[in-house]
C-alpha positions as CSV (number, residue, x, y, z in Angstrom):
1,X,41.0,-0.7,24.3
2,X,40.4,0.6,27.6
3,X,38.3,-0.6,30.9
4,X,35.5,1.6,29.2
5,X,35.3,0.0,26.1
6,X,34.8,-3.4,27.9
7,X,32.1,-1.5,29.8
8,X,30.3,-0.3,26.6
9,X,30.9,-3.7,24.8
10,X,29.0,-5.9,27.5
11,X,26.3,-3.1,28.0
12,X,25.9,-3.4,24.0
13,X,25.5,-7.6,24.5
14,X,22.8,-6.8,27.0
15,X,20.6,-4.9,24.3
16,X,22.0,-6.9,21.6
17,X,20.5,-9.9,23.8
18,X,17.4,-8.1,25.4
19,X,16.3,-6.9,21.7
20,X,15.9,-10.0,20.4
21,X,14.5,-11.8,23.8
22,X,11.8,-9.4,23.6
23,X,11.1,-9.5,19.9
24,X,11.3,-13.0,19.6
25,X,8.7,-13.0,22.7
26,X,6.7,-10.7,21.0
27,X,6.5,-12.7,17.4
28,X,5.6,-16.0,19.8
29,X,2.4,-14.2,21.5
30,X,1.1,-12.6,18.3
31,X,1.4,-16.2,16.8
32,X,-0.9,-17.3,19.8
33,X,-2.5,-20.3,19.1
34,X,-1.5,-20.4,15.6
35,X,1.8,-21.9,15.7
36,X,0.3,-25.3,17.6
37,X,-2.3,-25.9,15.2
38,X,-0.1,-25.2,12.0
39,X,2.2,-28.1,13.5
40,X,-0.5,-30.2,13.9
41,X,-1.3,-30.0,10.4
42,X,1.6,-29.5,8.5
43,X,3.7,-32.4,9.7
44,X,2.2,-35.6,7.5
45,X,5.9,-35.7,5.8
46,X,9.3,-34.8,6.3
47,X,9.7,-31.9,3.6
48,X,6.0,-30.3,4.7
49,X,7.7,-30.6,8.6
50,X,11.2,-29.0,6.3
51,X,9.5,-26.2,5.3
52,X,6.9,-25.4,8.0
53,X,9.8,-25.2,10.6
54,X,12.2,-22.9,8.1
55,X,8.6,-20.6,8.2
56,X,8.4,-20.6,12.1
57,X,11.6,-19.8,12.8
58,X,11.7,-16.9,10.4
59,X,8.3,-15.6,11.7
60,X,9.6,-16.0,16.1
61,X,13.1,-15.8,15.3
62,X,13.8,-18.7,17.7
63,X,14.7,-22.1,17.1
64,X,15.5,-22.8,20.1
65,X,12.1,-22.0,21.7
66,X,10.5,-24.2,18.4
67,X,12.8,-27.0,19.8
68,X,11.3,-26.0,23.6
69,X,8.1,-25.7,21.8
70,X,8.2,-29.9,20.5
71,X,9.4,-31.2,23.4
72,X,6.3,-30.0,24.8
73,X,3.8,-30.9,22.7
74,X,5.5,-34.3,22.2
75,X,5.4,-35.2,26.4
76,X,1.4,-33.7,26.2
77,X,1.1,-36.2,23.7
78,X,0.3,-34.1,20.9
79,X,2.9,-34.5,18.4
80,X,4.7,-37.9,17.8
81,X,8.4,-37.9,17.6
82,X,8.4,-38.3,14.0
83,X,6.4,-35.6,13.1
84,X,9.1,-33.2,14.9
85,X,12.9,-34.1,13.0
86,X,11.5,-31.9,9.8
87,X,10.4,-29.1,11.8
88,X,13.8,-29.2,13.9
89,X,15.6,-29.5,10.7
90,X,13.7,-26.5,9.4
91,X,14.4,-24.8,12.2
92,X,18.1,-24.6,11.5
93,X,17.7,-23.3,7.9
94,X,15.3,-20.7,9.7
95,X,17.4,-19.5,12.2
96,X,20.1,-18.1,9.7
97,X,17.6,-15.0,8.2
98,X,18.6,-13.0,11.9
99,X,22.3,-13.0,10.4
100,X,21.5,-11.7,6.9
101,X,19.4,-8.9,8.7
102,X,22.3,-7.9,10.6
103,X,24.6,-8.5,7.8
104,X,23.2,-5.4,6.4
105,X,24.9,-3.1,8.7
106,X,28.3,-3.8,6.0
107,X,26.4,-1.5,3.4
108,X,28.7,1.0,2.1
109,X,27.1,3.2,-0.3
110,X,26.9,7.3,-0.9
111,X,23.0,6.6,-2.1
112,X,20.9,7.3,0.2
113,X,18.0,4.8,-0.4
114,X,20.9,2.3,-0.2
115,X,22.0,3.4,3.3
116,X,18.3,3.3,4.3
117,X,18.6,-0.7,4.2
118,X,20.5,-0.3,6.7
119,X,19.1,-1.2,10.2
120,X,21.1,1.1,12.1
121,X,19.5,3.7,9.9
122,X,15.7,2.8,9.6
123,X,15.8,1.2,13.5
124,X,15.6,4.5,15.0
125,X,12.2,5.3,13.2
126,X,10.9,1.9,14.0
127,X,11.7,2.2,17.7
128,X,9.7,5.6,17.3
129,X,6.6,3.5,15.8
130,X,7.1,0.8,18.3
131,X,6.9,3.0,21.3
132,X,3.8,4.9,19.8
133,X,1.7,2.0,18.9
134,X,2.7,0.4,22.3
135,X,1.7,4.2,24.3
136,X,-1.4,5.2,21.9
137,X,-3.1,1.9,20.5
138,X,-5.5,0.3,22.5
139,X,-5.5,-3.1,20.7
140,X,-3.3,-5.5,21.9
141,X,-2.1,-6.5,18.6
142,X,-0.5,-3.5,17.4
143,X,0.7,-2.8,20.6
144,X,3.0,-6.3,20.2
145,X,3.9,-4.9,16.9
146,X,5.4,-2.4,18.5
147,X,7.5,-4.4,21.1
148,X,8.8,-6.1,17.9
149,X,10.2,-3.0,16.3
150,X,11.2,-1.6,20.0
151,X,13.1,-5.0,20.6
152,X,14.9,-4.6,16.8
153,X,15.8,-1.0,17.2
154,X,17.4,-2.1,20.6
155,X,18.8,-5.4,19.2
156,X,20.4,-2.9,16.6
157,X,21.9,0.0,18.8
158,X,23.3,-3.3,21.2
159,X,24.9,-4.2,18.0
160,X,26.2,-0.8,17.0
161,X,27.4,-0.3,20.8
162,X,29.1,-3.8,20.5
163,X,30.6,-2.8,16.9
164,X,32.3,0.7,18.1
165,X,33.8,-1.1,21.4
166,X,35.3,-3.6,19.5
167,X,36.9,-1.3,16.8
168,X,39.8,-0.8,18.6
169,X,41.0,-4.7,19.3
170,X,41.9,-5.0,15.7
171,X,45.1,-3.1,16.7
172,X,45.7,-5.1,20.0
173,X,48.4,-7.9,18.9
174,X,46.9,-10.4,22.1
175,X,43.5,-10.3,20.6
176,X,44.8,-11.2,16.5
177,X,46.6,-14.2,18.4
178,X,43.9,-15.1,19.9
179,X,41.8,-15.0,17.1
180,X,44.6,-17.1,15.4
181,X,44.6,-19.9,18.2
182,X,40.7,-20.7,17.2
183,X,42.2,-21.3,13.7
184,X,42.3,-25.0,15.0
185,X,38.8,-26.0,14.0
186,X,38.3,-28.5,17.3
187,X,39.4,-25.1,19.5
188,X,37.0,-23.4,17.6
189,X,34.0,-25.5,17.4
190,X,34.5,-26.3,21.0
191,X,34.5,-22.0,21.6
192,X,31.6,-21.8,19.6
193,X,29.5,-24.8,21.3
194,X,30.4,-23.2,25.0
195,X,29.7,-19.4,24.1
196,X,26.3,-20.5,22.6
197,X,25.3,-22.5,25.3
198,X,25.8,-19.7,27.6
199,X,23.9,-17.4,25.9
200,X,21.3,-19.7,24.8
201,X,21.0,-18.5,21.4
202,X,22.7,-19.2,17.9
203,X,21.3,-16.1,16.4
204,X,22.5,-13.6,19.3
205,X,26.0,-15.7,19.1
206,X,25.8,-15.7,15.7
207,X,25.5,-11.7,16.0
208,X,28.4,-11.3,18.2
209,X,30.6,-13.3,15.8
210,X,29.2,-10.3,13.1
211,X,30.5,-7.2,15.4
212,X,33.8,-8.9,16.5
213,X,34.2,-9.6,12.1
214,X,33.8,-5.9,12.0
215,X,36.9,-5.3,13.0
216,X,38.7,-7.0,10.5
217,X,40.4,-9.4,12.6
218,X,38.6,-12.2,12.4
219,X,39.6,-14.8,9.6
220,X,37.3,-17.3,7.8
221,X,39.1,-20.5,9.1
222,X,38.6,-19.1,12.7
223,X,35.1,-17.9,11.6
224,X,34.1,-21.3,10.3
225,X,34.7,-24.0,13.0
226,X,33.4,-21.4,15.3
227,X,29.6,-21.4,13.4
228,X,29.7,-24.5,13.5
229,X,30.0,-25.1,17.3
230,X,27.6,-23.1,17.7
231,X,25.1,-25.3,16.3
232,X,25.6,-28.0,18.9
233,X,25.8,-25.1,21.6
234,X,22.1,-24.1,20.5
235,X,20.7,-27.3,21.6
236,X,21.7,-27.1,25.3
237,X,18.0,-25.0,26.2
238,X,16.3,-28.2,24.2
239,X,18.5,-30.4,26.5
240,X,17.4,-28.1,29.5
241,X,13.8,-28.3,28.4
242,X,14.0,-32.7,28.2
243,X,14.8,-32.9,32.2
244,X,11.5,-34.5,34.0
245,X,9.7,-34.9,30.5
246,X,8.6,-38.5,29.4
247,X,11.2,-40.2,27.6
248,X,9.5,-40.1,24.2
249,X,9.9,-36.0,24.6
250,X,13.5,-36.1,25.6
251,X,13.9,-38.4,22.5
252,X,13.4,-34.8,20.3
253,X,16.4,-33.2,22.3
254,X,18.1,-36.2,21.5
255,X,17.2,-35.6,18.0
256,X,18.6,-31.9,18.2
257,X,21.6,-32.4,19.4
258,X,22.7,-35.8,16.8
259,X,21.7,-33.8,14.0
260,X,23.9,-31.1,14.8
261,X,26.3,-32.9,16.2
262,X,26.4,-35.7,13.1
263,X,25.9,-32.8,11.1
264,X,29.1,-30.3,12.3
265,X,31.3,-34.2,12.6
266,X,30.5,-34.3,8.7
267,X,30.8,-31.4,7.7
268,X,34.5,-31.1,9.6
269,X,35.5,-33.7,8.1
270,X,34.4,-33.0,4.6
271,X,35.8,-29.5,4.7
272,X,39.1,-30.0,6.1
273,X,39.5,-33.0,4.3
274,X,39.2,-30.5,1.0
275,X,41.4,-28.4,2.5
276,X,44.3,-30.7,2.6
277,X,43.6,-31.5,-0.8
278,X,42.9,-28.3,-2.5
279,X,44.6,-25.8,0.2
280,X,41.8,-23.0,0.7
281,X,43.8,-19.6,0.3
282,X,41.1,-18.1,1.6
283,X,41.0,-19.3,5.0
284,X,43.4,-16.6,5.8
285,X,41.5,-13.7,4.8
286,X,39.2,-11.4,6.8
287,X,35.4,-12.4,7.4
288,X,32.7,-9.8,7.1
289,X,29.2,-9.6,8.2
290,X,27.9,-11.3,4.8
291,X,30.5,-13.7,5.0
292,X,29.7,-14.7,8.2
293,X,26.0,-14.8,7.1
294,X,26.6,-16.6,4.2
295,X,28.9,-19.8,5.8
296,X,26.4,-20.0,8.6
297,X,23.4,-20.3,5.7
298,X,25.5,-22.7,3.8
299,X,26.6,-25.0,6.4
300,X,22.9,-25.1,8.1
301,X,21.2,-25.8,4.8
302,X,24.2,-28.4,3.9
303,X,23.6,-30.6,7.3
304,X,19.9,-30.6,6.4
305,X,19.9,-31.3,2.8
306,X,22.6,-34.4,4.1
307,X,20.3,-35.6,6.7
308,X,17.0,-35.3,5.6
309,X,16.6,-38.5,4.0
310,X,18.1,-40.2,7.2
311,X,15.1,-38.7,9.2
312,X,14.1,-42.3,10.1
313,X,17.5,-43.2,11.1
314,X,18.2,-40.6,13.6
315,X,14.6,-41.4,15.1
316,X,15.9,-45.0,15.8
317,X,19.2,-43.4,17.0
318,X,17.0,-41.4,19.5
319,X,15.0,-44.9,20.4
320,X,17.9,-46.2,20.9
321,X,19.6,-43.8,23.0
322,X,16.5,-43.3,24.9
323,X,15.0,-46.4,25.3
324,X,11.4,-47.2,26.5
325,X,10.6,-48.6,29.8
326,X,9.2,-52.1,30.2
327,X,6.1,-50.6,32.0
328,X,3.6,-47.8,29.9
329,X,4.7,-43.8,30.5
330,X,2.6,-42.0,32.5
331,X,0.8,-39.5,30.5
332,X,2.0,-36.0,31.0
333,X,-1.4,-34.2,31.3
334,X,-0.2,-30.2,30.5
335,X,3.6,-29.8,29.8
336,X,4.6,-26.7,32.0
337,X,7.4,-26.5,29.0
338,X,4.6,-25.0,27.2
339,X,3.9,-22.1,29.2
340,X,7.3,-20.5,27.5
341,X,4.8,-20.0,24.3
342,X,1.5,-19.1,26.2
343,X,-0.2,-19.0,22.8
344,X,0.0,-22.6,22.2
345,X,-0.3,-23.0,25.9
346,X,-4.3,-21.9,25.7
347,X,-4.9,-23.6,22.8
348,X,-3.7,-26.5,24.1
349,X,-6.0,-26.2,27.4
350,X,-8.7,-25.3,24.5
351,X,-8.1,-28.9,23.2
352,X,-8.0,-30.2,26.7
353,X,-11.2,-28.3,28.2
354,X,-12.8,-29.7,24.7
355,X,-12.2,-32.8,25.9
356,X,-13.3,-32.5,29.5
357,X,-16.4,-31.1,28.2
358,X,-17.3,-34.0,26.1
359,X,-16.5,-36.4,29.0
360,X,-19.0,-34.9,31.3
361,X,-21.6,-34.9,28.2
362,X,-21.0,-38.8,27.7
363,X,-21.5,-39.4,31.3
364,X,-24.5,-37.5,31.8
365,X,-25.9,-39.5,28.9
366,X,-24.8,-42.1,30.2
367,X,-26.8,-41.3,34.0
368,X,-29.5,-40.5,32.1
369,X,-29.6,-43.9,30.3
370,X,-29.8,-45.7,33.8
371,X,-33.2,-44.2,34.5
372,X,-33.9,-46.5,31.9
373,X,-32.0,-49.6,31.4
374,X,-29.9,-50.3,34.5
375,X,-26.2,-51.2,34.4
376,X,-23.6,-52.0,36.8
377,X,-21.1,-51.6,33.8
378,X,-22.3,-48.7,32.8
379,X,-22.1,-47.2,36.6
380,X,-18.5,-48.5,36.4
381,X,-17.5,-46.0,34.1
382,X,-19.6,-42.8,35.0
383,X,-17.9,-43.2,38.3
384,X,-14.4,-43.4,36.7
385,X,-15.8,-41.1,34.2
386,X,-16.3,-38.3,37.1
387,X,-12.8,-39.0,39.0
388,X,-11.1,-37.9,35.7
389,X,-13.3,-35.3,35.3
390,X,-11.9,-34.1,38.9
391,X,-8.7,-34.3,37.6
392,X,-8.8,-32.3,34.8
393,X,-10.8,-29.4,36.6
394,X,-8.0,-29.2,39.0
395,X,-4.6,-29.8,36.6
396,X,-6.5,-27.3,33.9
397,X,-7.3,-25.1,36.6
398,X,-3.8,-24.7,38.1
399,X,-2.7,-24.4,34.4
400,X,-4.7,-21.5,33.2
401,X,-3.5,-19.7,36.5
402,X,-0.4,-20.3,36.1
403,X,-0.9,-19.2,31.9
404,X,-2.5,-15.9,32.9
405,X,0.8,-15.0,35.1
406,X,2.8,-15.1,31.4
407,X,2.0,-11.7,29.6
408,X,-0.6,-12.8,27.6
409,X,-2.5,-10.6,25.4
410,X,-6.1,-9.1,26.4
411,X,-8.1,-11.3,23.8
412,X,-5.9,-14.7,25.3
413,X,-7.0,-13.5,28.8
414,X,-10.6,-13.7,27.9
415,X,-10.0,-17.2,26.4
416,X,-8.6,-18.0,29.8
417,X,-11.3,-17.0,31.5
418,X,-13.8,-18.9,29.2
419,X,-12.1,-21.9,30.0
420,X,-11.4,-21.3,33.4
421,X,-15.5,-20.9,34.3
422,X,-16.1,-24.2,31.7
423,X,-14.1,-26.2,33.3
424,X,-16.1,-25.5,36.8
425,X,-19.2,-26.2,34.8
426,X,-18.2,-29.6,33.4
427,X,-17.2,-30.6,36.6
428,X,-20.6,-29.9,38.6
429,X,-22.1,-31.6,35.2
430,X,-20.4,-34.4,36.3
431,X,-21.1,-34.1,39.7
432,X,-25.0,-34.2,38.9
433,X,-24.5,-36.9,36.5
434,X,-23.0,-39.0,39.8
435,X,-26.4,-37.8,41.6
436,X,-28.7,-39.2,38.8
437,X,-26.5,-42.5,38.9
438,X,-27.5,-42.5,42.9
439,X,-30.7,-42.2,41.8
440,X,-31.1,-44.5,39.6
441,X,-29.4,-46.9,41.7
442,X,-31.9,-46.4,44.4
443,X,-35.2,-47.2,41.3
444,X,-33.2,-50.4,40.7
445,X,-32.0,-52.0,44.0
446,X,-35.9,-50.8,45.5
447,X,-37.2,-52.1,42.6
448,X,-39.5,-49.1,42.3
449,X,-41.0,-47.6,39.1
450,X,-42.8,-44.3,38.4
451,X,-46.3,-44.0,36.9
452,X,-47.4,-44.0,33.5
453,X,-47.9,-40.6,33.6
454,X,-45.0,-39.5,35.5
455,X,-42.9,-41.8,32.8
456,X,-44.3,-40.1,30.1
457,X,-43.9,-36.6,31.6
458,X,-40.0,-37.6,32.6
459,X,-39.4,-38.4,28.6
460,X,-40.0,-35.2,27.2
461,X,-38.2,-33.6,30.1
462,X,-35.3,-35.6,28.9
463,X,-35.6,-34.9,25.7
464,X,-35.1,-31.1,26.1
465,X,-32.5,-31.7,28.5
466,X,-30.2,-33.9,25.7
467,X,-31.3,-31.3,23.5
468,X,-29.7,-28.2,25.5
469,X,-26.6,-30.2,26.5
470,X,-26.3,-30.7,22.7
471,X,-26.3,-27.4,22.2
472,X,-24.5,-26.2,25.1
473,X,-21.3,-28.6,24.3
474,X,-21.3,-27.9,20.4
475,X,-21.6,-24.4,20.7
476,X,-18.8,-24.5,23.3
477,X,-16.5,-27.1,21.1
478,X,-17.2,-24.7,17.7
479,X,-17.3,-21.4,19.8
480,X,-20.1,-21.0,18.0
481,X,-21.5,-17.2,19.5
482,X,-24.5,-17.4,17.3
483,X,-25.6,-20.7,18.4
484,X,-25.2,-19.7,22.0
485,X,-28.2,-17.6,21.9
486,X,-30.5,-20.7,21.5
487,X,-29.4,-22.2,24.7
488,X,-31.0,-19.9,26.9
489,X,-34.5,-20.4,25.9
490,X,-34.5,-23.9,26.1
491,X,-33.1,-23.2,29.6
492,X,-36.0,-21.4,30.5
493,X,-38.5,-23.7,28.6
494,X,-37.0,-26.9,31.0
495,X,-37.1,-24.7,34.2
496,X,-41.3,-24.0,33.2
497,X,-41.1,-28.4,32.3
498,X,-40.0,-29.2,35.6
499,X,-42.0,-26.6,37.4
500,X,-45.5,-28.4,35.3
501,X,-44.0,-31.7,36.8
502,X,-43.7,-30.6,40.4
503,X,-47.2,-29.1,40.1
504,X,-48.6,-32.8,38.4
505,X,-46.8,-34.8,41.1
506,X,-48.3,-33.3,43.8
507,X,-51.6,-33.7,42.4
508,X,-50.3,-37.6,42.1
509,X,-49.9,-37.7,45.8
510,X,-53.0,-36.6,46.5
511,X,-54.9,-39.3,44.5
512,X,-52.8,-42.1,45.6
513,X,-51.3,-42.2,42.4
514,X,-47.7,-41.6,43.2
515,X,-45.7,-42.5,46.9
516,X,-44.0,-40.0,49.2
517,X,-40.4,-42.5,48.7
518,X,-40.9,-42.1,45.0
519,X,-41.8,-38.5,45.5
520,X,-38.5,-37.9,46.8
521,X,-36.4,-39.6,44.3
522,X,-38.4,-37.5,41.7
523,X,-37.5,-34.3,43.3
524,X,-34.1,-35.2,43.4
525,X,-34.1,-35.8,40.3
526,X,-35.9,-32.7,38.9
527,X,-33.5,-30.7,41.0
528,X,-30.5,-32.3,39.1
529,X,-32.3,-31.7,35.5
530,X,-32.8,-27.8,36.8
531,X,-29.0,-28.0,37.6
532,X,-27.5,-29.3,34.4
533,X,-29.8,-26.9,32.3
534,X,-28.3,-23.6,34.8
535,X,-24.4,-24.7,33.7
536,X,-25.3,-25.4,30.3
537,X,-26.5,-21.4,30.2
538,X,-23.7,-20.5,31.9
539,X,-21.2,-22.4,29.0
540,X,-23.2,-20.1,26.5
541,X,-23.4,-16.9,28.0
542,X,-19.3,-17.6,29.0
543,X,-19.2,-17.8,25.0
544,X,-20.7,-14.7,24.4
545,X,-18.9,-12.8,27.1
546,X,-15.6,-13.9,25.4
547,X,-16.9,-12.1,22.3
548,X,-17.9,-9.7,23.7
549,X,-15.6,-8.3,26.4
550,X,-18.7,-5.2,27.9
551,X,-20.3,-8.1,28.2
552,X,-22.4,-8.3,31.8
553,X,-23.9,-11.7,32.6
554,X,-26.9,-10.3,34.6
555,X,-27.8,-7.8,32.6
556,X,-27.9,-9.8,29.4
557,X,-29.9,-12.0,31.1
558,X,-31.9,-9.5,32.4
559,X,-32.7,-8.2,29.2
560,X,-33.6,-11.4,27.0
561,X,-36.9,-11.3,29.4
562,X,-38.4,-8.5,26.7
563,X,-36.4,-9.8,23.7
564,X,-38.9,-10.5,20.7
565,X,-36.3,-12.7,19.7
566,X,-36.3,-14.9,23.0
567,X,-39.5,-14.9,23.0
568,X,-40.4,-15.9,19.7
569,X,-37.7,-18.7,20.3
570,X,-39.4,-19.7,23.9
571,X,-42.8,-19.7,22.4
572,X,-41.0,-22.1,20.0
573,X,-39.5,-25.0,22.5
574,X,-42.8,-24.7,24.6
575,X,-44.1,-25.7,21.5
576,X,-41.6,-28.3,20.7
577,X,-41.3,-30.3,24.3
578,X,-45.2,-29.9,25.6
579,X,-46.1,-32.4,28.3
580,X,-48.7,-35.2,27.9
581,X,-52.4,-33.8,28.5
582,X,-53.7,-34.9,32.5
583,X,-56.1,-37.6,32.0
């Protein structure tokens, strides 16, 4: 083996690795969303968590980026720690399908439909699909299918560079005594761990194990301590991921790395112990690709048929090792560990800008209820109400930026920007709802009270004005496009209301009906009703523009003006919210 082959065998790690970085990137974006609201769902018990983390893995190829993926949505407070040993578990059983793909280069056959199972021989036609879909589709979709099949085919040829360089060790005597030092199971588990941790990834170490077995050199008792180590190496990116989280997420690296750890200490034991008894011949023979395959699928699915029932155990074992403060956690608002799988990022801004949207709703019910019934308490919490609302408009907003600088696909990117124009119109929602609180203040500590009539007219501005926030926020909550279109005819029909009441009032003045103080607090708070009704359009037109991407804001506004449609619905809520007759 010469300085050329060494140069050839780490160029063909650096495909071997890039290949499956970007097809394991690529699985993880066209999961989206998906993946975070599966795990929500599928994790009431520890063999639904079992099998939904077997299924991820296999779909991202990645268990270390599920493991990333939990810490995550455990410090956002998403997930409880519980709900996340199945899925790690699962997660280890899942990772084992990228060595039986591989383990498919070992086919030997004169057939030719037998040799096309082969991925060296059916990876050059996929990276030819992958690049064309990428070059000639237009949807974003298709054109991730195709980084998947570019990063297999490149995964492969790293593989089959990596294979040929390594051919010709199997007749350099330093190399079969090296091989034979790692026949000491603690040299070889601790070879294992470190080369894993490196490279951040079982399956890719996994891999490398494959191509070196190709040459023939490499035994199954140096082959088995060393799959083993590299389950405990694997944990290192959750352990990583766990530094400045809350403690309860570091408890799921903790959780990782005992079950691995417990699980490689048993299975040592067990194994060797056998050995002594029984004296495996076959510890001396040569490993190939399927052998390799198979002891990692064995041992992984061992450990976790061992340690399932102990799920509860090794959750107090992470308590323990992790042990709560004496003082409440601080609540991690938006884990930046998240922004590794932007798909579940956005959805869980989604969840968040849900909830930011239903805190500005309940505090400008609540503003509107002090028009009515004064409350100290209840001005007490719309002004706590708005300083949270500050926060999240400024932690979401710095998030979705931050989310848009990831790769995400053209459909997430409008999602982004849905969120990232809501969240501005929740806040100035809560910034009006303060302004009606000031107002209301002001009818209370004045002691002043409108007319009769102006009381009247007020209620059935009101009215509409609960009804379009309605609408706005479910709409928003459901994206609902379809019930979008309603909100901007009620918009319209409030705008004509408060213009009537501006028109009445004056006429109040005039007769001595109405004062000039209490014609100011009116207009202030007419020009907060015309405010709220203007963002709750803009929430339903940002729905509509997310559906539809050639979507321009003016112009659809523009054109509802000779809509039948909008007409017949305006004619509608004129009828619906009419003011009181003028005496």
């Amino acid at each position: 083996m010469d300085i050329f082959s060494v140069f050839t065998l780490c160029g063909g790690l650096a495909f071997f690795l890039y290949g499956m970085t970007t097809m394991s990137k690529s699985l993880e974006k066209m999961a989206g969303g998906k993946l975070e609201r599966i795990l929500k769902r599928m994790t009431s018990n520890p063999f639904k968590s079992l099998l939904l983390g077997t299924g991820i893995t296999v779909a991202i190829q990645s268990s270390s980026a599920v493991t990333v993926m939990l810490v995550g949505l455990v410090n956002s407070g998403v997930m409880e720690l519980s709900q996340t040993i199945g899925v790690i578990m699962g997660s280890n059983i899942g990772t084992t399908t990228t060595a039986w793909i591989l383990s498919l280069t070992g086919i030997e056959s004169d057939n030719v439909f037998v040799n096309m199972l082969k991925p060296e021989s059916f990876s050059p036609l996929l990276a030819m699909i992958g690049v064309i879909l990428i070059m000639g589709s237009k949807k974003q979709k298709r054109r991730d299918i195709g980084r998947v099949m570019v990063g297999f085919a490149i995964l492969m040829y790293g593989m089959d560079l990596m294979k040929g360089a390594v051919e010709p060790l199997s007749e350099v005597p330093a190399f079969t005594e090296l091989l034979t030092a790692f026949q000491n199971p603690l040299l070889g588990v601790l070879v294992g761990m470190v080369f894993t941790a490196v490279i951040q990834s079982s399956s890719a170490s996994v891999g490398i194990l494959q191509a070196l077995a190709l040459t023939g050199s490499v035994s199954f008792g140096a082959a088995i301590p060393i799959i083993m180590g590299q389950n405990i190496g694997t944990c290192v990116t959750a352990l990583i991921s766990s530094i400045g989280v809350s403690r309860s997420a570091k408890r799921v690296a903790v959780v990782h790395i005992s079950f691995n750890v417990i699980g490689t200490a048993v299975c040592m034991v067990l194994f060797y112990s056998a050995n002594a008894l029984f004296h495996f011949t076959f510890l001396n023979d040569p490993i190939g690709v399927v052998g390799i395959a198979f002891c990692h699928s064995v041992f992984n699915i061992f450990t976790t048929v061992l340690l399932l029932p102990f799920s509860r155990q090794l959750e107090k074992l992470a308590r323990r090792l992790v042990p709560s403060e004496s003082r409440k956690e601080s609540f991690a608002f938006l884990d930046p560990l998240l922004l590794r799988t932007p798909g579940v990022a956005i959805s869980e801004c989604v969840s968040m800008t849900n909830q930011m949207g239903e805190l500005a709703h309940e505090n400008l019910l609540l503003s509107l209820e002090q028009l009515s019934a004064y409350s100290e308490e209840r001005e007490n919490q719309i002004v706590q109400n708005e300083d949270k609302l500050d926060i999240y408009e400024d932690r979401l907003g710095s998030y979705l930026v931050q989310i848009s600088q990831h790769g995400v696909s053209m459909e997430d990117m409008r999602t982004v920007s849905r969120l990232l124009h809501a969240i501005g119109d929740f806040e100035r929602i809560g910034d009006h709802a303060l302004n009606l609180q000031e107002s209301a203040q002001e009818l209370h500590e004045k002691d002043l009270r409108f007319s009769d009539s102006a009381e009247e007219e007020l209620g059935v501005l009101l009215d509409a004005l609960r009804d379009i926030m309605n609408r706005a926020f479910s709409c928003f909550t459901a994206d609902d496009s379809h019930a979008a279109l309603s909100v901007e005819p009620l918009e319209e029909t409030i705008d004509r209301l408060i213009e009537e009441v501006r028109m009445r009032h004056i006429q109040r003045l005039q007769t001595g009906e109405c004062t000039i103080q209490l014609g100011f607090i009116l207009s202030d708070l007419l020009t907060n009703f015309e405010r709220v009704s203007d963002h709750c359009s803009n929430i339903a037109v940002c729905i509509l523009e997310e559906q539809d991407s050639s979507l321009d804001r003016h112009a659809y506004l523009h054109s509802l003006k000779t809509d039948d449609g909008f007409a017949r619905h305006l004619a509608s809520q004129l009828e619906k919210y009419q003011l009181p007759r003028q005496a």
